[in-house]
C-alpha positions in Angstrom: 0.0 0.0 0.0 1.3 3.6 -0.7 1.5 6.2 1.5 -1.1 8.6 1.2 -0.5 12.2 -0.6 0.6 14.6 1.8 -1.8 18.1 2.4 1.0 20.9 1.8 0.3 23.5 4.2 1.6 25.1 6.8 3.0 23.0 10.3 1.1 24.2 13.3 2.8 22.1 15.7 6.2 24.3 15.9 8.2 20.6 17.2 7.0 18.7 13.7 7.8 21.9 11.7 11.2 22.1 12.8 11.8 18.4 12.3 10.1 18.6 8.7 12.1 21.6 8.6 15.5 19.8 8.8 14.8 16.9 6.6 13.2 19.0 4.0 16.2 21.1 4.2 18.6 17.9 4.3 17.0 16.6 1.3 17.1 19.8 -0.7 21.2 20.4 0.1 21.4 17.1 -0.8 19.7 17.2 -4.2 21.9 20.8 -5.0 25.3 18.8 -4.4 24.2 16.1 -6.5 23.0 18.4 -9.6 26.5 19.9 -9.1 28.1 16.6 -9.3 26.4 14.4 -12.1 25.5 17.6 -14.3 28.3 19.8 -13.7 25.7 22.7 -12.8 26.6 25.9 -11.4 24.1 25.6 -7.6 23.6 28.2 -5.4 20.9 27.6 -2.5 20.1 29.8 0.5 17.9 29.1 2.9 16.5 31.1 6.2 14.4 28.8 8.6 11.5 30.4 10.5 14.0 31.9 13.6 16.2 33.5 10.5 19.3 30.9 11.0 20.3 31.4 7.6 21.9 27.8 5.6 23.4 27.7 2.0 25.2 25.5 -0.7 27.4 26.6 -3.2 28.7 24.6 -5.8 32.1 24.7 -5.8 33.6 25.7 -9.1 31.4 29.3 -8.5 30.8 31.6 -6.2 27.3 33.3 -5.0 28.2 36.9 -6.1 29.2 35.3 -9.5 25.7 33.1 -9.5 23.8 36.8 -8.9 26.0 38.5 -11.5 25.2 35.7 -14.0 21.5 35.8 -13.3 21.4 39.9 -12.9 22.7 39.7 -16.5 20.6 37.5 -18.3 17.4 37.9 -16.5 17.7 41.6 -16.6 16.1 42.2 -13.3 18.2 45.1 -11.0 19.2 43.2 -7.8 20.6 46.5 -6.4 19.5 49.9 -6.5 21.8 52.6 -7.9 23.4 53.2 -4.2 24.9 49.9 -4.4 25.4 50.3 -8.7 27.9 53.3 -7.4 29.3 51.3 -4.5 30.1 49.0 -7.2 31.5 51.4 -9.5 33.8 52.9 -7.2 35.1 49.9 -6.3 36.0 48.6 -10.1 37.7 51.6 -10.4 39.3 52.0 -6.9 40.9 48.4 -7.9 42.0 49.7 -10.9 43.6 52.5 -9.6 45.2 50.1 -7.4 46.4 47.5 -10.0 47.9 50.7 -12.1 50.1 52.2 -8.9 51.4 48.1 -8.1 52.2 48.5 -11.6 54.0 52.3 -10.9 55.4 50.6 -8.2 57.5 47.8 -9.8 58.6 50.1 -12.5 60.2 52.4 -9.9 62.1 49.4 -8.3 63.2 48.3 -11.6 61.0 45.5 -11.9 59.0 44.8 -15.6 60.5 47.6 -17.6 61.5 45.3 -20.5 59.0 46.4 -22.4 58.7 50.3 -21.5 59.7 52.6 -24.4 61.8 55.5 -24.1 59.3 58.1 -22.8 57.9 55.9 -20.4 61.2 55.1 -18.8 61.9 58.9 -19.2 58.8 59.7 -17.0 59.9 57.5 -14.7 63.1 58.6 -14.4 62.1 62.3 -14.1 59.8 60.8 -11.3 62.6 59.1 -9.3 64.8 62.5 -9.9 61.9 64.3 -7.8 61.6 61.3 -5.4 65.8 61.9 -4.3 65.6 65.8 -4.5 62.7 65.3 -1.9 64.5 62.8 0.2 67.5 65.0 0.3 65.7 67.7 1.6 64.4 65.8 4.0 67.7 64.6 5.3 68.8 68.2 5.1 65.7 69.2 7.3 66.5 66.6 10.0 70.2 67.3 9.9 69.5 70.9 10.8 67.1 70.1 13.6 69.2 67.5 14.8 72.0 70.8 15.3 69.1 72.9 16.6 68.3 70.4 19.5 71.3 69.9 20.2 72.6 73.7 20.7 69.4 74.0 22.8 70.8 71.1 24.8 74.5 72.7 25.3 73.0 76.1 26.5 70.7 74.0 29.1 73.6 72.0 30.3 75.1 75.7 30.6 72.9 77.1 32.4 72.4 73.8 34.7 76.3 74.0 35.7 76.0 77.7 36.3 72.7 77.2 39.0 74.9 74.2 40.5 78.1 76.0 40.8 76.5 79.0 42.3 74.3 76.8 45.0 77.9 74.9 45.4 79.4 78.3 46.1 76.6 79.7 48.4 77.1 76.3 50.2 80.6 76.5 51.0 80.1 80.3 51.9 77.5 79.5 54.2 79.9 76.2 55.8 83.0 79.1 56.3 80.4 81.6 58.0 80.0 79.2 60.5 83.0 78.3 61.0 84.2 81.6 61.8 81.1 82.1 63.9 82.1 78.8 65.9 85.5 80.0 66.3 84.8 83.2 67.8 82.2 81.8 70.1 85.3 79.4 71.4 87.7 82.0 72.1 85.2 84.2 74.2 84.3 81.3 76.4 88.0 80.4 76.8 88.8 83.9 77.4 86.2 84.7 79.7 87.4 85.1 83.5 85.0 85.4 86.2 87.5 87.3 88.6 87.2 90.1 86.4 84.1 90.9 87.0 84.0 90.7 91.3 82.6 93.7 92.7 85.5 95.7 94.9 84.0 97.2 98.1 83.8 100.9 97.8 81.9 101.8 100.7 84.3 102.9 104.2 82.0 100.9 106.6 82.4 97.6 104.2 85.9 98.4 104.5 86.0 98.0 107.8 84.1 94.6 108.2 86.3 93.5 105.8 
């Protein structure tokens, strides 16, 4: 007996949806890769389940972008607006702006110029002429501020010595100042004499009792 002809409509039950979900989603992947294999078809699948958990295939010999380049020019349907037709733009000719200075590049190191003719390697020897006028400026530029800094550095230096050899000076003043003052103070004690200063009895009657 055959199984019955399943109703397609939507899965109320959210557990058999998801289940369904995965083996439809299985099968599908599944039947991409093998179109790829036996027919040598270009595949590209892309597939958002209900909670937006996005899964795709791609076959391998192609990419998506090329997939929706292929399909935007033979359907003839715009897949982007003209925002993203700029975007696009800019970035063709950004790369080829790109590729042309790599280009630029290896000619100024010498590299490719085999086949350059004789203005082309002119141009880019006037180029490199500019490149070591600039670059000897530059070491011209750093020479003389090198100098600058370090005649700035000699006259701080200077003036450093100068504040330590005064406060060095100030110092030793100070030190002699009180050595004097300690001298002094030793030769009046040592001189002092207390007999000196007794009182003599001027008075007649003291004289007496005396």
């Amino acid at each position: 007996m055959g199984r019955g002809k399943i109703e397609i409509k939507r899965i109320e039950n959210s557990s058999n949806r998801q289940v369904t979900y995965s083996k439809r989603r299985n099968g599908i992947m599944k039947k991409a890769k093998e179109i790829t294999v036996l027919c040598d078809a270009h595949v590209s699948l892309v597939v958002f389940a209900s909670s937006g958990k996005m899964h795709e295939y791609c076959s391998p010999s192609t990419t998506l972008i090329d997939i929706l380049d292929r399909y935007h020019k033979q359907s003839g349907k715009r897949l982007w607006d003209a925002k993203h037709e700029n975007l696009s733009n800019e970035l063709d000719r950004i790369r080829k702006e790109n590729d042309s200075m790599q280009i630029e590049l290896r000619h100024l190191k010498g590299e490719d110029i085999s086949s350059l003719g004789h203005k082309e390697l002119m141009t880019i020897e006037n180029a490199l002429d500019i490149g070591l006028a600039s670059i000897r400026n530059k070491q011209v530029e750093l020479y003389n501020m090198v100098k600058k800094n370090q005649r700035i550095l000699e006259e701080e230096n200077k003036h450093l010595n100068y504040i330590m050899q005064h406060q060095q000076g100030m110092a030793m003043a100070a030190g002699n100042a009180r050595e004097v003052e300690g001298g002094y103070h030793q030769r009046a004690v040592r001189d002092y004499n207390p007999q000196a200063f007794r009182l003599q009895p001027f008075h007649p009657n003291l004289q007496e009792r005396i």
